[in-house]
N, CA, C and O atoms as a Tinker XYZ file with bonds, in Angstrom:
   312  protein
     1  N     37.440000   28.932000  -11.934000    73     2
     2  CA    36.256000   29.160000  -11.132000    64     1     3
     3  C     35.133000   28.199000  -11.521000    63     2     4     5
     4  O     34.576000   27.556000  -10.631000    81     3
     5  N     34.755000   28.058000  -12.851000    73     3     6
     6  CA    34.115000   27.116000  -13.164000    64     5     7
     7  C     34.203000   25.403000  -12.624000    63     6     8     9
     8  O     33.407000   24.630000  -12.089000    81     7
     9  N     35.315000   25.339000  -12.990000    73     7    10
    10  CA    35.556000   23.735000  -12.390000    64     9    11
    11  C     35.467000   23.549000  -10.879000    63    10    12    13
    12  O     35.459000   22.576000  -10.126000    81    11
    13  N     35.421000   24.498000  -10.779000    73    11    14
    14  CA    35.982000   24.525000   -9.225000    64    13    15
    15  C     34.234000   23.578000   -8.643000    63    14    16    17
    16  O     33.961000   22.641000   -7.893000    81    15
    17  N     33.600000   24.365000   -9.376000    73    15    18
    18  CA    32.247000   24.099000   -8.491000    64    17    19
    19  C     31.636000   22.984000   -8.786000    63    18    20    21
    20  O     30.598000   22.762000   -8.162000    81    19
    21  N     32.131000   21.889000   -9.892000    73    19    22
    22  CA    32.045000   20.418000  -10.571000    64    21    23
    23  C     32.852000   19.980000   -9.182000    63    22    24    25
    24  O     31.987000   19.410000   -8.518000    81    23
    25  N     33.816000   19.975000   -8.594000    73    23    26
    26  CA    34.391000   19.425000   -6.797000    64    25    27
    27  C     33.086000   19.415000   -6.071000    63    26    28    29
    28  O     32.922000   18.731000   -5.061000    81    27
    29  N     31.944000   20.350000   -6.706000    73    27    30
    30  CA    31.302000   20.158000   -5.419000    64    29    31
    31  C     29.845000   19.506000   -5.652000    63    30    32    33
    32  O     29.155000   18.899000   -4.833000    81    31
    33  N     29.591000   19.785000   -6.919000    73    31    34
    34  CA    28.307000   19.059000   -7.404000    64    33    35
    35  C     28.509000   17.741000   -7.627000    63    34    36    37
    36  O     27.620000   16.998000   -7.211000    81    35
    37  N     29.482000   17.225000   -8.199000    73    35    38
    38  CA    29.409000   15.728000   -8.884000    64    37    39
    39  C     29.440000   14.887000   -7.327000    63    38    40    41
    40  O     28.784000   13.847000   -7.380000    81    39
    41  N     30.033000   15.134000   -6.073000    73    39    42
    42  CA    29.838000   14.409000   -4.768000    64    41    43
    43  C     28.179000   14.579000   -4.550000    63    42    44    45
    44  O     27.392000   13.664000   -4.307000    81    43
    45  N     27.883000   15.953000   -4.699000    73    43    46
    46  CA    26.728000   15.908000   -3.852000    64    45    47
    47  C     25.740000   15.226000   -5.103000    63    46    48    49
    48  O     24.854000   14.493000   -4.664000    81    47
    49  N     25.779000   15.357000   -6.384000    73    47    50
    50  CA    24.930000   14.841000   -7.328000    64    49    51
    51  C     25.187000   12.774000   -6.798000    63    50    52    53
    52  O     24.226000   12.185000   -6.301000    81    51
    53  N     26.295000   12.161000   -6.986000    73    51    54
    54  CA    26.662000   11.101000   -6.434000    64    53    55
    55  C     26.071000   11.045000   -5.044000    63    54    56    57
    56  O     25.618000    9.916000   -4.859000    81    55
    57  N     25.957000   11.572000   -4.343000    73    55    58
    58  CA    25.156000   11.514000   -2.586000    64    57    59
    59  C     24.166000   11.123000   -2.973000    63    58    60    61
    60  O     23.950000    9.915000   -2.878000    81    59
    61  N     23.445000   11.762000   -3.402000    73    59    62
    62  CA    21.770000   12.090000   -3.893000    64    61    63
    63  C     21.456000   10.366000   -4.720000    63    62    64    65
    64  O     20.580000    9.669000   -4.208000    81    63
    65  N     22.086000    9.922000   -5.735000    73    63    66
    66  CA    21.859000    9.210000   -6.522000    64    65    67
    67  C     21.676000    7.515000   -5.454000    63    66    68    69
    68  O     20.899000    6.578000   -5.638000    81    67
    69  N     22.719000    7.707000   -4.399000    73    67    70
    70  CA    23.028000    7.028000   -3.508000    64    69    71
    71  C     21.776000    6.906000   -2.830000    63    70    72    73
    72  O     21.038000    5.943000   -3.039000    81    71
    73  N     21.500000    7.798000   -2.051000    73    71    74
    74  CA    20.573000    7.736000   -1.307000    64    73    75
    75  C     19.042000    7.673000   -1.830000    63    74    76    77
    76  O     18.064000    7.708000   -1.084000    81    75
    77  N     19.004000    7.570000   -3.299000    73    75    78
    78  CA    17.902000    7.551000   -4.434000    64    77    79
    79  C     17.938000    5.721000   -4.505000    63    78    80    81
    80  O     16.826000    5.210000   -4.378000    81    79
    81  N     18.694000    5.097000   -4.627000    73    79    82
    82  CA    19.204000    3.653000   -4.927000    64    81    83
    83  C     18.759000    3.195000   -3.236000    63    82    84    85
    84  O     18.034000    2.207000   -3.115000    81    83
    85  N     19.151000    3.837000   -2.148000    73    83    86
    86  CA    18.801000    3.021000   -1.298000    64    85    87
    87  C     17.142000    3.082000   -0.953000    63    86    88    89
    88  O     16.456000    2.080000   -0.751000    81    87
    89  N     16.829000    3.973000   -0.938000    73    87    90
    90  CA    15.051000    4.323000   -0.884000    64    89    91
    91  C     14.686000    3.402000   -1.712000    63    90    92    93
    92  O     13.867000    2.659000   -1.170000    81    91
    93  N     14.975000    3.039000   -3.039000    73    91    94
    94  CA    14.450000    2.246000   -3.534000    64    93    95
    95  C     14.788000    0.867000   -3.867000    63    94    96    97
    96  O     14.496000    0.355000   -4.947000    81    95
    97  N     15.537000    0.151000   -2.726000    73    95    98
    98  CA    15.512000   -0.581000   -2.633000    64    97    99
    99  C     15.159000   -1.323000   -1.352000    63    98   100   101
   100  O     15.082000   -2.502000   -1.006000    81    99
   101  N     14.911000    0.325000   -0.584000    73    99   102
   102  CA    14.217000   -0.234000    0.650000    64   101   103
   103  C     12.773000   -0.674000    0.487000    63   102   104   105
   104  O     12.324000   -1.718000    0.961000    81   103
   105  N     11.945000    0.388000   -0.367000    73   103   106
   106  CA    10.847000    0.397000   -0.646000    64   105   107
   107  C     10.165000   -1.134000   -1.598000    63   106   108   109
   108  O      9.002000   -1.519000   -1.719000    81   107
   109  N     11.571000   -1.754000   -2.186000    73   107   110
   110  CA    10.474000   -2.857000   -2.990000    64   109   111
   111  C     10.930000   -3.662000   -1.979000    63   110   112   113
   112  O     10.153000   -4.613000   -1.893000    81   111
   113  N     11.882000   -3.753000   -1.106000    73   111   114
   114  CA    12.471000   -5.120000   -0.401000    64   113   115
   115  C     11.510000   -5.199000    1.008000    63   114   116   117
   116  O     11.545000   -6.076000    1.871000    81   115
   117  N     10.562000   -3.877000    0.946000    73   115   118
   118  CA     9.473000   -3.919000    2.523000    64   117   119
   119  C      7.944000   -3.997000    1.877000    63   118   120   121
   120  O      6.918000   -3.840000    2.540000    81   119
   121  N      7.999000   -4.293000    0.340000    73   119   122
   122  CA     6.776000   -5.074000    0.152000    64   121   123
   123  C      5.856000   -3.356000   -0.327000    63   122   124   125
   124  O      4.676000   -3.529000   -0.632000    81   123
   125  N      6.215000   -2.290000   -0.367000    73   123   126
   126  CA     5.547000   -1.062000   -0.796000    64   125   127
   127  C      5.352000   -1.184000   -2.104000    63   126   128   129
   128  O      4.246000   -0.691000   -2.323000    81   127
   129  N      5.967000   -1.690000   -3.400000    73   127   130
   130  CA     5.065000   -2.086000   -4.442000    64   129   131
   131  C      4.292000   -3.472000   -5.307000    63   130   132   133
   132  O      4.010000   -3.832000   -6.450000    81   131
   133  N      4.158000   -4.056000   -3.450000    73   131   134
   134  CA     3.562000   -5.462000   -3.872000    64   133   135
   135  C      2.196000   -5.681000   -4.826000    63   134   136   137
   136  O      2.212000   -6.379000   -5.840000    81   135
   137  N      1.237000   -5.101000   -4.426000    73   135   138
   138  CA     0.097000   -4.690000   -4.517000    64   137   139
   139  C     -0.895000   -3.429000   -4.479000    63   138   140   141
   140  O     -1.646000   -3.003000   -3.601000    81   139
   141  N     -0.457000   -2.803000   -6.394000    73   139   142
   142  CA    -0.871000   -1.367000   -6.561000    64   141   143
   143  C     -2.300000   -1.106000   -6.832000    63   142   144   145
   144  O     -2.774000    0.031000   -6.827000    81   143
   145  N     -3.231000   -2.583000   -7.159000    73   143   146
   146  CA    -4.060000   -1.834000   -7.480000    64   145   147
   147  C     -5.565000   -1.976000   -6.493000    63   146   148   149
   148  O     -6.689000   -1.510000   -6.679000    81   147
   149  N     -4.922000   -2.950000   -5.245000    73   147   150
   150  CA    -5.879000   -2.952000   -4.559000    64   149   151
   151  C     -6.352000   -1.730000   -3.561000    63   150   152   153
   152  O     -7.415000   -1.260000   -3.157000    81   151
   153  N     -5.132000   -1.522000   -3.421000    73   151   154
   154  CA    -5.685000   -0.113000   -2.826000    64   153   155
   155  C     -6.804000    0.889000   -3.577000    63   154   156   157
   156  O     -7.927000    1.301000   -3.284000    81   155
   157  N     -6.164000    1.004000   -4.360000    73   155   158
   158  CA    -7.163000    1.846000   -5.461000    64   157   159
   159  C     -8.680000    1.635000   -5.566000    63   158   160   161
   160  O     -9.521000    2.529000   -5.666000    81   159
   161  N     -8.934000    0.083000   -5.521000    73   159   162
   162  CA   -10.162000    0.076000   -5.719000    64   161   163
   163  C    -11.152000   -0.454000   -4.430000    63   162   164   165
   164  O    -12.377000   -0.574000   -4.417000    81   163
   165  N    -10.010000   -0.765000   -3.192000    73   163   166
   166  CA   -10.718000   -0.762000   -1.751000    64   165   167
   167  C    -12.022000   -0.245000   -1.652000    63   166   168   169
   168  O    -12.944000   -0.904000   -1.170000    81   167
   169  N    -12.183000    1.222000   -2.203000    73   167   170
   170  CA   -12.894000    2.138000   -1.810000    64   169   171
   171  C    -14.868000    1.801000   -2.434000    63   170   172   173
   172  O    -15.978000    2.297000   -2.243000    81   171
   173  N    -14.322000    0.802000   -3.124000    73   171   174
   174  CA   -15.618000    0.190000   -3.993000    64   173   175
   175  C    -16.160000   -0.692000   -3.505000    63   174   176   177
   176  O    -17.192000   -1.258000   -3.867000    81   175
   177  N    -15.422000   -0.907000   -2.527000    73   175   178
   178  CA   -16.126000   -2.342000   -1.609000    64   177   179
   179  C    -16.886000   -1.752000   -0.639000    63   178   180   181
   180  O    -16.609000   -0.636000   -0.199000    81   179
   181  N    -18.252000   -2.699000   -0.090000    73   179   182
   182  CA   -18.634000   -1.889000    1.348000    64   181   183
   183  C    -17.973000   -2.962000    2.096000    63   182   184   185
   184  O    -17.915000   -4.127000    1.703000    81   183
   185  N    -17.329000   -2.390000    3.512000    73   183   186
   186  CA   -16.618000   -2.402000    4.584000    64   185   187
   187  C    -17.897000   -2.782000    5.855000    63   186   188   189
   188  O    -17.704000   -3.523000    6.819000    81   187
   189  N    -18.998000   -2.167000    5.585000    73   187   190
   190  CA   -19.995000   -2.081000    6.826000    64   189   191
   191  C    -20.552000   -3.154000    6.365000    63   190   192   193
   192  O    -21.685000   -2.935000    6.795000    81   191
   193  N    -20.679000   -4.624000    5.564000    73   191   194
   194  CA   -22.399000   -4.841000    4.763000    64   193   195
   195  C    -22.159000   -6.077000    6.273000    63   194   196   197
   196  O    -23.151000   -6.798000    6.382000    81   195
   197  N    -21.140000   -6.349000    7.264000    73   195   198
   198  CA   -21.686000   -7.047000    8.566000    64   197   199
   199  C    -22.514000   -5.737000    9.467000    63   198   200   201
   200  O    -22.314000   -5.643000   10.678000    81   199
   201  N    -23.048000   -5.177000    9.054000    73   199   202
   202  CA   -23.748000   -3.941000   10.119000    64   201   203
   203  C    -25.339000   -3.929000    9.727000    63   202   204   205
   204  O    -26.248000   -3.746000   10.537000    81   203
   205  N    -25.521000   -4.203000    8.059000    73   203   206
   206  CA   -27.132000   -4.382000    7.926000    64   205   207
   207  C    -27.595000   -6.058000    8.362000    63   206   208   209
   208  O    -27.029000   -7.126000    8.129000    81   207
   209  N    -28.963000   -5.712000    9.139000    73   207   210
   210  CA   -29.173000   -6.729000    9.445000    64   209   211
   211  C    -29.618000   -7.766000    8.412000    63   210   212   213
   212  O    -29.895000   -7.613000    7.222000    81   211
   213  N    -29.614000   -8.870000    9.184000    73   211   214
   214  CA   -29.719000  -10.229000    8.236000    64   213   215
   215  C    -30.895000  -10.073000    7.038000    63   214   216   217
   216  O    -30.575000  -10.578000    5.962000    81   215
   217  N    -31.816000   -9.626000    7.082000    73   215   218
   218  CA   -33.159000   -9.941000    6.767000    64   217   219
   219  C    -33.386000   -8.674000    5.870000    63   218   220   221
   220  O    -34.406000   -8.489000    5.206000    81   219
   221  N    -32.104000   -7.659000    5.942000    73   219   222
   222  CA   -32.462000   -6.822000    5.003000    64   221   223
   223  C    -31.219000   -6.691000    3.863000    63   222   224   225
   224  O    -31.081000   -5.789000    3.035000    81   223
   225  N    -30.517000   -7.654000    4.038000    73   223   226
   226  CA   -29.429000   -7.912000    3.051000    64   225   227
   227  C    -29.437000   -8.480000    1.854000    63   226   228   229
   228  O    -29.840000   -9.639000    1.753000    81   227
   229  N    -29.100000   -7.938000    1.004000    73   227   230
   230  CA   -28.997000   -8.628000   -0.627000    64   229   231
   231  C    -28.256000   -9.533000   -0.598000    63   230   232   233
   232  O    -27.919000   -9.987000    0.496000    81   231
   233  N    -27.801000  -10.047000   -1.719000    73   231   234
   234  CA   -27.614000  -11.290000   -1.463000    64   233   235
   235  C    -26.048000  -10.917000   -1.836000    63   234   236   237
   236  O    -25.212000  -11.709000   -1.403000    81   235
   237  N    -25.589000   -9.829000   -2.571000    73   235   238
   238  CA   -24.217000   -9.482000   -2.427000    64   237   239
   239  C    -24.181000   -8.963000   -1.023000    63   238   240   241
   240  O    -23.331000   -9.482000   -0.298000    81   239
   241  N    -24.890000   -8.103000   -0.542000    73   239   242
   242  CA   -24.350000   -7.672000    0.421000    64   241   243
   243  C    -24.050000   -9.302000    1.863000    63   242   244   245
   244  O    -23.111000   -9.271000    2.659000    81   243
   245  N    -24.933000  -10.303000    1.818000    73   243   246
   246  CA   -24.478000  -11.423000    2.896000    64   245   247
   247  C    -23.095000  -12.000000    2.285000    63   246   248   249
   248  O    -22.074000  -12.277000    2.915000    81   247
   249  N    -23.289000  -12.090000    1.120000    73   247   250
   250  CA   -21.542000  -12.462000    0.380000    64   249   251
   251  C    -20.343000  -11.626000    1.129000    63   250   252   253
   252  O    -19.526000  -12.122000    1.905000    81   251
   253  N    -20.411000  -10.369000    0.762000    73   251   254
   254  CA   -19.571000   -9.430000    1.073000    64   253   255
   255  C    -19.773000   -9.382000    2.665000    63   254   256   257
   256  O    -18.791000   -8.875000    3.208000    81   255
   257  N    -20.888000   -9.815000    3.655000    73   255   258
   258  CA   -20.256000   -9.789000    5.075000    64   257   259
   259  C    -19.759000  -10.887000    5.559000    63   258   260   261
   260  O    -18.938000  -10.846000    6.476000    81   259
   261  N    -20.315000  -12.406000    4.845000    73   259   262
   262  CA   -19.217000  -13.667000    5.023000    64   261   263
   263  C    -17.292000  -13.452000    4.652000    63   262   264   265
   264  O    -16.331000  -14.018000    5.173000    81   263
   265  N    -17.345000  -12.571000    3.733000    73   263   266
   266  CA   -15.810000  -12.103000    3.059000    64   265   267
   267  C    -15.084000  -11.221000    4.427000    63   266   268   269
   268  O    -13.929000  -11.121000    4.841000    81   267
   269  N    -16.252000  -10.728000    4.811000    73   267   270
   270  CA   -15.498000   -9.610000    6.533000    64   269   271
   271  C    -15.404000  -10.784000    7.242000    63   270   272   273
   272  O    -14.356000  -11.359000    6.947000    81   271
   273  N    -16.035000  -11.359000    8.020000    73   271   274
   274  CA   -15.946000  -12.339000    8.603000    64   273   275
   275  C    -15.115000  -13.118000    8.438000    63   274   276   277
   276  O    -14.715000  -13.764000    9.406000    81   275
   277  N    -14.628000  -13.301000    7.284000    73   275   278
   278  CA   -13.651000  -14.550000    7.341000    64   277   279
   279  C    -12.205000  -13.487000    7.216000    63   278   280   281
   280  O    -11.152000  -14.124000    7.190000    81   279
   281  N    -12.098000  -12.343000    7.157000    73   279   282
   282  CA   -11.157000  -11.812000    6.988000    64   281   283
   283  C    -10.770000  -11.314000    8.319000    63   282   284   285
   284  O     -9.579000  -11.334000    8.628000    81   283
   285  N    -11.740000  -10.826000    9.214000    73   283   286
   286  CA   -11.578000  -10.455000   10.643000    64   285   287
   287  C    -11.504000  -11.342000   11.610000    63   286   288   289
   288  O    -11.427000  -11.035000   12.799000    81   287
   289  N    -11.529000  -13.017000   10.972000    73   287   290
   290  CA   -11.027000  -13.980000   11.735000    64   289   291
   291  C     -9.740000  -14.342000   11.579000    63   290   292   293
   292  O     -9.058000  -15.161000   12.195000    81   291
   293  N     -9.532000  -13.739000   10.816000    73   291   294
   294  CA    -8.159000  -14.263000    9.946000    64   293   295
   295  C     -6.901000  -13.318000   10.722000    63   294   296   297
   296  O     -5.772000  -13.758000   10.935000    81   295
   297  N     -7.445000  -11.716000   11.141000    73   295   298
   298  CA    -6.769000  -10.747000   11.671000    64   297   299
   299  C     -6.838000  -11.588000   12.859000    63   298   300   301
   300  O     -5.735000  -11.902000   13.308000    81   299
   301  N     -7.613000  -11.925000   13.330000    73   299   302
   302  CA    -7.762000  -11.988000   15.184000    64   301   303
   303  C     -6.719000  -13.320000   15.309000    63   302   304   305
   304  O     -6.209000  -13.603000   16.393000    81   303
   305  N     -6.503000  -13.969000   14.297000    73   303   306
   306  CA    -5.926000  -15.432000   14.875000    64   305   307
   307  C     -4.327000  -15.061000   14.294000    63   306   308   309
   308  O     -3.470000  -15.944000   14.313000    81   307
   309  N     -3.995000  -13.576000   13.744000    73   307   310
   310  CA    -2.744000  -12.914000   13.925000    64   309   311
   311  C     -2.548000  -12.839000   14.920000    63   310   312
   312  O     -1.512000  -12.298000   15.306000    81   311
């Protein structure tokens, strides 16, 4: 009775391991752990600083809306 139920785990443990190997080789071969830590710190950037006007912008913030600008030209000519 015991063995009996090793017929049925060691396939399905082997399935599992299988389908563990292909996930992860789908996942590095589509570029999902290219770049871990930019995401992370996205959130530190401002996204809006092309929305304050000219004349009331620091001088990081005109940096950081030349950086949109050249990045949302960069999307559009995708």
């Amino acid at each position: 009775m015991n063995m009996s139920i090793l017929l049925l785990l060691i396939p399905v443990s082997l399935g599992l391991l299988a389908l563990f190997l292909w996930v992860m080789t789908w996942a590095i071969r589509s570029g999902q752990y290219d770049d871990l830590d930019s995401p992370a710190s996205r959130i530190l950037y401002d996204e809006d600083a092309d929305l304050i006007p000219k004349d009331a912008r620091t001088p990081n913030q005109e940096r950081l809306a030349q950086q949109l600008q050249k990045k949302n030209s960069r999307k559009e000519e995708q």
